[in-house]
N, C-alpha and C positions, 0 to 999 in steps of 0.2 A: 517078399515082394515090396517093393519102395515106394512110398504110397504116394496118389497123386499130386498131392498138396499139402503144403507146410505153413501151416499157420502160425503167426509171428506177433506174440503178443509181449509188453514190457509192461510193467506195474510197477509202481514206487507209490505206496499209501495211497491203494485204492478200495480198500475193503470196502467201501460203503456199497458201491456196485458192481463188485467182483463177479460175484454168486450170478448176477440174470446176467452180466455178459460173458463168462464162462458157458454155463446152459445155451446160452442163445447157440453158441457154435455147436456144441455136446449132439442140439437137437438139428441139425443140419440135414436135408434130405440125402444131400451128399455125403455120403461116410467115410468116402475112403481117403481120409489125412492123417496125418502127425500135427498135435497142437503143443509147440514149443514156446514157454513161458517161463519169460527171465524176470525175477525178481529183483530189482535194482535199488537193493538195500533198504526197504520196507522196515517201518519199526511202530506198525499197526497191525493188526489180524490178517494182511495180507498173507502172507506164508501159510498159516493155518489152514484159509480157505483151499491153497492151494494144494497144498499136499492132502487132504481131505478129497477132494477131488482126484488128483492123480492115483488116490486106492483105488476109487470105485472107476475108473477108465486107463484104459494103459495108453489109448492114443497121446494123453496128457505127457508133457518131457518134461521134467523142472529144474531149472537151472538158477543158481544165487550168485547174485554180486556180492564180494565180501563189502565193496564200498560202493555208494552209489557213483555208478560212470552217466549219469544220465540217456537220454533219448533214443540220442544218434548214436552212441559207441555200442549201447546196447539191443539195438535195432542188428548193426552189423554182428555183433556176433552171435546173433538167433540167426543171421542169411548165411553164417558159418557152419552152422550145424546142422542146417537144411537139408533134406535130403528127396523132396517134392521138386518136380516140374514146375510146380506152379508155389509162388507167395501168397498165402493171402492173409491182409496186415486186419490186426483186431486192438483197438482200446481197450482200459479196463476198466470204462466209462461207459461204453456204446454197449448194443445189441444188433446184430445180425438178422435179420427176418430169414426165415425157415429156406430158402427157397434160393436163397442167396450163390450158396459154392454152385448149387446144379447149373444156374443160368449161367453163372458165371467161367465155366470151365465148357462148358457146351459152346458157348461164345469163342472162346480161346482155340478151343479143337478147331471151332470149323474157320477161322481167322488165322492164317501163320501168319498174315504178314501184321499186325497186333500185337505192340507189347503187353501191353496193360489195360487192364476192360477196368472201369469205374460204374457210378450209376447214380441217379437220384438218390437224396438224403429226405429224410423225415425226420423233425426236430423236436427230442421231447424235452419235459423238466426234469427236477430232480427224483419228480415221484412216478416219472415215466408217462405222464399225461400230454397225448399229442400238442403240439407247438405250431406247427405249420410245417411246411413239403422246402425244400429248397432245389427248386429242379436245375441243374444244369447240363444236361442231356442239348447237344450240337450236333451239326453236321463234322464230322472228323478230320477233314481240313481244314475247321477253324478253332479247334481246338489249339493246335501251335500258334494261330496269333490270338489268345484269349493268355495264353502262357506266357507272355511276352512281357504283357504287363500287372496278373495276377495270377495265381492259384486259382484255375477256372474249376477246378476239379475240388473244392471247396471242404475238403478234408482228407486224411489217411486212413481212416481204418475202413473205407469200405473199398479198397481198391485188391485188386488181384493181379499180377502179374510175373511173366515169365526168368525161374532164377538166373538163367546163363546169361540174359543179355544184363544183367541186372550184377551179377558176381564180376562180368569181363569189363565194365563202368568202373568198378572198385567199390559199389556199393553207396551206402548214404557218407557223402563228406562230412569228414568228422569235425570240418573248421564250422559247421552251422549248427549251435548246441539247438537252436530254434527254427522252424519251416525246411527243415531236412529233405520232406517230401516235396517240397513246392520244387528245390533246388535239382532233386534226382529228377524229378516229371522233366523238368527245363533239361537235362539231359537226354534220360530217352526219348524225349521227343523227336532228339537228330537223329535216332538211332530208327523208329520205325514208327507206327502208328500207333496213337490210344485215343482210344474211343468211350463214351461215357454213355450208358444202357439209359432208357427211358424208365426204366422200371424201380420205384422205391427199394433198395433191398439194405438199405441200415437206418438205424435209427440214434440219431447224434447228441448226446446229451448236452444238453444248456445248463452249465451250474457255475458259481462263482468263485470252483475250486482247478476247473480246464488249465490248459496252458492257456488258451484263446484267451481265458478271461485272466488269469493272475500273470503270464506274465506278455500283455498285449503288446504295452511300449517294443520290448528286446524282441519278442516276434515279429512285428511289424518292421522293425531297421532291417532283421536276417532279412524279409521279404524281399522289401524294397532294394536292399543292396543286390541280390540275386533278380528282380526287375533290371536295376541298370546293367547288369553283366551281358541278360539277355540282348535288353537292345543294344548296347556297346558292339556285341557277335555282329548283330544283323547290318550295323548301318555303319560299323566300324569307327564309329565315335562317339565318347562319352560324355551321357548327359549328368546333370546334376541330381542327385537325389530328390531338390524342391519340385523338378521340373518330371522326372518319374511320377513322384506322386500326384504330380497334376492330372499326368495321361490316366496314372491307375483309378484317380477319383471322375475322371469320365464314366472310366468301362464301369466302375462301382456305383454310379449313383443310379442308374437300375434297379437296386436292390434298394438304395438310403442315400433320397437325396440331397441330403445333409456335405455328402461327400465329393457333391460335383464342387469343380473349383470356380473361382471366383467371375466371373461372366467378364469381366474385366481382360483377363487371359485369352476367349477365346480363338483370339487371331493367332496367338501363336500357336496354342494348341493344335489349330487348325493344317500349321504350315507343317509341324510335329509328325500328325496324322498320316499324313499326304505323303509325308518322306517316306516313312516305315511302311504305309500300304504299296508303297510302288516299287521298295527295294524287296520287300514279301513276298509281293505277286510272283515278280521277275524270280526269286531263288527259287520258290515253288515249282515255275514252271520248268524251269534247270534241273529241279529231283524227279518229275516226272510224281508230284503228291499231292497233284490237285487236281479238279476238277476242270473241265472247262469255265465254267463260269463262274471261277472264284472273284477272279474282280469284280464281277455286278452283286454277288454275296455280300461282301466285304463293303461295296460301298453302299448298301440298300444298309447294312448294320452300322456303317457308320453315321449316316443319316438320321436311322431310327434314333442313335444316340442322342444326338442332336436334337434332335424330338422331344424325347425324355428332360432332357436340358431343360429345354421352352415350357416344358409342361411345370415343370419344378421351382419355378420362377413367381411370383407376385403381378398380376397384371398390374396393378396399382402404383407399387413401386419400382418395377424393376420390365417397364414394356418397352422401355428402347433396347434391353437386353435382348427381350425376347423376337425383337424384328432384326437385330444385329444378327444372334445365333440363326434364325430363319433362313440369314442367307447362305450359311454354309451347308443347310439341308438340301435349300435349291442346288447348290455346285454339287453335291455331293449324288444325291438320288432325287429331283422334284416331284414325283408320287408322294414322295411322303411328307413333303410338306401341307398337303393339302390334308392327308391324313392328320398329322399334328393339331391344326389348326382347326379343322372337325372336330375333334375329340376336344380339342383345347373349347369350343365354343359349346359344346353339347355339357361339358363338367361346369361351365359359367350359369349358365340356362338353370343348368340342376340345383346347385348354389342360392339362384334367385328364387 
């Protein structure tokens, strides 16, 4: 019998965390998979760990690069050897919460029209000591515009989705040695819907040996170049990279904001915005994959942004910013200016 899921893990000199993210899947409420695990030229205890494990479980497949191919070549040829319904991708960093495959494929069964279920992250250290939650859990027709301009879906290994729509794509492009997934997601998305669970089910380690962290720069350009490709699709013309990254340091300074752009921008920004919400709306409605009320969505969040903006700002030095940005909240959604400005006056008060 072929089992339901194929899990698709690559390592290259991970032994430090091999062993609990190995286990983490091993103990899965869900049992019935194949965990195929390509070793991509390893010249630490990696191999050891693995073939150690592969005695004691036969779901385990082990597979060796003679040379490291890195990431993405070796992602595709674990969806080569697949022989699950379902993918579901693992770092050899991360851990799995128990509970994971089961939501995860319950999700999927009862969803055909769903490529890919994702879900809340939870951030540990190196010693696995909680970090914080990083929720991005949406409504599923704003996931495609959160995709637009970053990786809403804020990492790869906790995601799960379906091989065929995934093998007839041609799989991860092999021209993005870096954000491979960010790139494939910005694919299936035309193809059908993904959706990201409410529910924590991995756990994403923070250390200073990640791709995240050692190689940020070359990840960061893959991104942003597959950001401009996206909008380039939607609006049929291309922006500049400085100018993606403006829009992307909007939707990100939610999280750090360090990363909105310069307050100085935000007219143009503004007129940026307004393009792409209207040419989105309009496609959306054309695919029959949205909601009625995605435009009062869409501009109640772009608002909020705006919000966020004003809130991130200096009253001291920087207030004629924050009545300039003001007025794009007003155009945008006016509840929520009065909102901002509430909160904005209630965090002053608390200060004094």
């Amino acid at each position: 019998m072929l089992p339901k899921i194929s899990v698709v893990m690559s390592v290259y000199n991970g032994g430090q965390y091999l062993q609990e993210s190995i286990e983490s899947i091993l103990n899965q409420t869900f049992t019935n998979f194949e965990f195929i695990v390509i070793d991509d030229g390893s010249i630490d205890s990696s191999w050891e760990i693995l073939t150690r494990y592969a005695k004691e479980d036969q779901r385990i497949k082990l597979f060796k690069n003679e040379e490291n191919l890195g990431l993405t070549k070796s992602l595709n040829k674990g969806l080569k050897l697949a022989q699950g319904e379902y993918i579901a991708r693992q770092d050899a960093d991360d851990v799995s919460l128990p509970e994971r495959f089961e939501k995860q494929v319950k999700f999927l069964d009862q969803s055909p029209e769903v490529v890919l279920v994702s879900c809340n992250i939870e951030w540990i250290d190196p010693e696995g000591r909680f970090l914080g939650k990083q929720p991005r859990d949406c409504d599923r027709d704003l996931v495609a515009w959160y995709l637009l301009f970053y990786n809403h879906l804020a990492g790869h290994s906790q995601v799960m989705f379906r091989q065929k729509p995934v093998r007839n794509l041609g799989g991860y492009c092999e021209n993005y040695r870096y954000s491979q997934d960010y790139e494939l997601w910005s694919r299936l998305i035309q193809v059908s819907d993904i959706v990201i669970l409410s529910d924590a089910l991995l756990q994403q380690r923070r250390h200073d040996k990640s791709i995240s962290s050692a190689k940020k720069l070359d990840q960061d350009t893959y991104s942003l170049t597959n950001s401009k490709r996206n909008i380039k699709q939607l609006l049929g013309e291309e922006l500049s990279l400085e100018e993606v990254d403006e829009l992307r340091g909007f939707w990100l300074g939610h999280w750090c904001s360090s990363l909105f752009p310069s307050s100085q921008n935000v007219s143009s920004i503004n007129s940026r915005l307004k393009e792409i919400y209207q040419v989105f709306v309009l496609q959306s409605a054309q695919h029959n994959r949205c909601n009625s009320d995605l435009s009062l969505r869409l501009r109640v969040r772009i608002a909020q942004q705006f919000g966020f903006w004003i809130r991130s700002l200096s009253i001291r030095r920087e207030l004629i910013s924050k009545f300039q940005i003001s007025l794009y909240v007003l155009v945008w959604y006016p509840p929520a200016l009065l909102d901002c400005w509430l909160k904005e006056i209630k965090r002053l008060f608390a200060i004094a």
